[in-house]
N, C-alpha and C positions, 0 to 999 in steps of 0.2 A: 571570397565567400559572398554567395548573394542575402544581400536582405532587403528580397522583393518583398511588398506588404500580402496580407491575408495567408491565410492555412495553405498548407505545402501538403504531397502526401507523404507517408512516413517513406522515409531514405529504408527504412528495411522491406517498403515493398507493401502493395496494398491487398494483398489476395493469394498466400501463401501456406502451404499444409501445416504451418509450425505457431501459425496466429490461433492463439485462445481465445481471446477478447476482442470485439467489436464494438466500439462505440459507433455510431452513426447518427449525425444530425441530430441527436438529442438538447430536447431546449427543456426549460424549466421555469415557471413564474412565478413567483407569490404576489398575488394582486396584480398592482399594475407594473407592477418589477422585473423583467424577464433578468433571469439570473444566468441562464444559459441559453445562448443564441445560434447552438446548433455545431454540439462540440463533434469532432470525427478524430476518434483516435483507435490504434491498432496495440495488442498489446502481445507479445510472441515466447511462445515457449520455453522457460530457463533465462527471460528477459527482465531487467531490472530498469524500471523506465520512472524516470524524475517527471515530478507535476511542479513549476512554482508559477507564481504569479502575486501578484499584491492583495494587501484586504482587498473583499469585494471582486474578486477574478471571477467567483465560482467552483474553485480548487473542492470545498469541503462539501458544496451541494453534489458537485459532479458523485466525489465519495459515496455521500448518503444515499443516491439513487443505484451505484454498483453493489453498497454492501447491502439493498433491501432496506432500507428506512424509510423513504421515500421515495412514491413512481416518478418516473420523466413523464412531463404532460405531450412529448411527441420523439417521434423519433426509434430509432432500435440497437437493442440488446442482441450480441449474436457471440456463442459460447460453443467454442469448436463449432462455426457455421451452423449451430441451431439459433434459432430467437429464442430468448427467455421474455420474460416480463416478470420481476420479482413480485411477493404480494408481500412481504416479511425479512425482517433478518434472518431469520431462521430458513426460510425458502429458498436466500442467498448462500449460506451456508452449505445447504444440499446440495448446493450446485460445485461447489467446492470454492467459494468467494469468504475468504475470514478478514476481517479489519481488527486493527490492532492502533488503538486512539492513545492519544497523550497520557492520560490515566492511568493506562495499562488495563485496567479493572479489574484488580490481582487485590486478594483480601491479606493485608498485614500481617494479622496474627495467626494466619492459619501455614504450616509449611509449605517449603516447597512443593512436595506431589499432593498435595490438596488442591491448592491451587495451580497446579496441573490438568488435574480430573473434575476442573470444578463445575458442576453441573451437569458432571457425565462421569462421577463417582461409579467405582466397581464394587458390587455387593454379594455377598453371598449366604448362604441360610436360606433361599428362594424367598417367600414371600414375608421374614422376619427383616428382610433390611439391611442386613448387618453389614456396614463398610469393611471391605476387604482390601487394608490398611496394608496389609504384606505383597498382598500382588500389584496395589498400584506404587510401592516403594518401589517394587520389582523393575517394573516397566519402565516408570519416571527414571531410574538411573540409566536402566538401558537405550532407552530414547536421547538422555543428555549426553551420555557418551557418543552415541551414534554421530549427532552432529555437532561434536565437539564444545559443548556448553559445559563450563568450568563452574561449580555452588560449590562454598565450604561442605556444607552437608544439605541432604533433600531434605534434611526431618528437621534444619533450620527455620526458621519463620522469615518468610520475605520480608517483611520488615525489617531486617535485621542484614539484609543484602544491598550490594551498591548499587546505583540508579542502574550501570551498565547489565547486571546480571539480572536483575529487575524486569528489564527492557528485554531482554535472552528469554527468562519465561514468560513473557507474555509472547514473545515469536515463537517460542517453543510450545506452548496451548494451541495457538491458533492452526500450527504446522501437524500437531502430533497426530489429527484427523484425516492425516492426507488431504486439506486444503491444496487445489490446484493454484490460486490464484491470493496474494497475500497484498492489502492495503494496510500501509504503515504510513500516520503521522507524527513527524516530525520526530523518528526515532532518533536522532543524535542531540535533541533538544537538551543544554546545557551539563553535556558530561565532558570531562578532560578527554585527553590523548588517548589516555590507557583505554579507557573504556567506549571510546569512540571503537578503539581497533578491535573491541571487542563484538559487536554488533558489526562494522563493517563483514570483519569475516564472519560471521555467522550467517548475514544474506548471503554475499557471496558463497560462501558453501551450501546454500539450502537451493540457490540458482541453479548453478553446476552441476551438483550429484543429485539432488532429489527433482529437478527442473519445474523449480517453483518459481512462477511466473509474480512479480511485485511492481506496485503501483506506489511512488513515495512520493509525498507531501514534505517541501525542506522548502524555505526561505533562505538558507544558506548554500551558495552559488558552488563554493567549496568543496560539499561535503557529498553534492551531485556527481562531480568527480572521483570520487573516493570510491563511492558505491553504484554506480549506473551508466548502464551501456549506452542511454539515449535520454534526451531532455524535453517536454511538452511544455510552453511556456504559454498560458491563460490569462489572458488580456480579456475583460469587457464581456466575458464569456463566450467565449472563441480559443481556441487553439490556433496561437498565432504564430510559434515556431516548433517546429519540428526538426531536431539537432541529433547525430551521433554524438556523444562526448568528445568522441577519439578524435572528432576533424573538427572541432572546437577547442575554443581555452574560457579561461574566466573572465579574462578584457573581453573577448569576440561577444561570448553570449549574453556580458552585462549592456554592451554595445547594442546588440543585438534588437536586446529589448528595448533600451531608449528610444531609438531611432523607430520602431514599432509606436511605442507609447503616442511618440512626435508624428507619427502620419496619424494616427487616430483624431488626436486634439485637432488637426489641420482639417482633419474632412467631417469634423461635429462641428467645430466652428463655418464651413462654407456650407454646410447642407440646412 
C-alpha cells in the first residue's frame, strides 16, 4: 500500500454517473487563518464515506459550508453535476443535504412523532391550525417501520429513550424528507455495543435500499469500519488520504496518517 504524500483521487473514480457530491478546491478563512486549503472530495450514490482528522483539520467547517451555514470563500459545489452555491440551511436542505449534529436537536419532552414532524407539523381545519396529531402518529410508525427503527411507543417522549434510539430519530427526521445526502457527526459518540449496532444498521439500510448518500464525522478509527465503504482523512485542511475501507485495516490507516502527519512537519520545518 502506497503512502505517497498530498491528495490521491478517490479509488472509486473521479467522474462517474453515480457521483452526488462534488467537492472541488474548496478553501475557507476566517481572518488570517485559512481553515481549508483546497479540499477535493467525491461522494457516490448509496455511499457511506468516513471524514476524520484531528482538532483543527477543518472536518466541521468543510460540514458547515455543505449543510448551508456558511459559504466557501473559493472553489465549487457540484450536486449531480450541477453547481450549487448554498445561501442558508434551509437552501441546503432543498437540495436534498440534511445534517444531523451531536445534539440531535430533538425536543425532550415532546414524543416521538412531534419530534419527527418538528417544524414541518401536519394540520388540518385549513386556516385554524389544528395539529393533525392522528395522521402524523400515522406516518411516524409507518416510516419507523419501514426502515426498521425499534421506540417503545411513538407517543413516548424522547427523553425517556436511549441515546441509541435518540440518535435513530434524529436520522430518521432528517431521512423522512427524502434527503439525498445525509451528514452525521459523531453518531456512535459514547453509546455501548447494543446501540452502536443499532445505528450502524440503520445507515447501512438507509444506504442500500433508499440509496442515501452519508458524510460521517468519527474520531474513532473503528467505528469507520463498522459503517463505511471509504475513509477521507483531513490534515491541515487538505484531504490527504483517500482509502476503501475493504483494502485497508486499523494499523494501515492509523499508519497511514502518522507517516502523513511526519511529511507535513518535515516540509513546514524546511520551507
Amino acid at each position: 500500500m502506497s503512502d505517497t504524500p498530498g491528495p490521491a483521487p478517490s479509488p472509486l473514480g473521479d467522474a462517474k454517473p453515480d457521483v452526488v457530491l462534488q467537492v472541488q478546491n474548496v478553501t475557507k478563512s476566517f481572518g488570517p487563518l485559512k481553515v481549508l486549503q483546497g479540499i477535493d472530495l467525491n461522494l457516490h450514490a448509496g455511499e457511506v464515506l468516513g471524514l476524520v482528522g484531528d482538532n483543527g483539520a477543518g472536518k466541521s467547517t468543510l460540514v458547515k459550508i455543505l449543510s448551508g451555514y456558511s459559504p466557501q470563500d473559493s472553489g465549487r459545489l457540484l450536486l449531480d453535476g450541477e453547481e450549487v452555491r448554498f445561501r442558508s440551511v434551509e437552501d441546503a436542505a432543498a437540495h436534498g443535504i440534511e445534517t444531523v449534529y451531536q445534539d440531535l436537536a430533538l425536543i425532550p419532552q415532546l414524543p416521538v412523532y412531534e419530534n419527527l414532524f418538528l417544524n414541518h407539523e401536519l394540520t388540518r381545519f385549513g386556516p385554524l391550525k389544528v395539529l393533525d396529531k392522528r395522521k402524523m402518529r400515522e406516518l411516524t410508525r409507518q416510516y419507523l417501520d419501514d426502515i426498521n427503527v425499534n421506540v417503545p411507543s411513538i407517543k413516548a417522549e424522547v427523553g425517556q429513550l436511549s441515546g441509541g434510539q435518540r440518535q435513530a430519530i434524529a436520522v430518521a427526521r432528517a431521512t423522512r424528507s427524502d434527503a439525498k445526502i445525509l451528514l452525521l457527526d459523531e453518531p456512535l459518540a459514547a453509546m455501548g455495543a447494543r446501540e452502536s449496532r443499532l445505528i450502524i444498521d440503520l445507515v447501512r439500510g438507509l444506504a442500500s435500499s433508499r440509496r442515501v448518500s452519508m458524510l460521517i464525522i468519527d474520531h474513532n478509527f473503528a467505528h469507520l469500519f463498522e459503517l463505511c465503504d471509504r475513509v477521507n482523512v483531513m490534515q491541515n485542511g487538505r484531504v490527504t488520504i483517500d482509502q476503501l475501507t475493504k483494502d485497508t485495516s486499523l494499523e494501515q490507516l492509523t499508519e497511514l496518517m502518522i507517516s502523513s502527519y511526519r511529511r507535513q512537519l518535515e516540509q513546514a520545518a524546511s520551507s
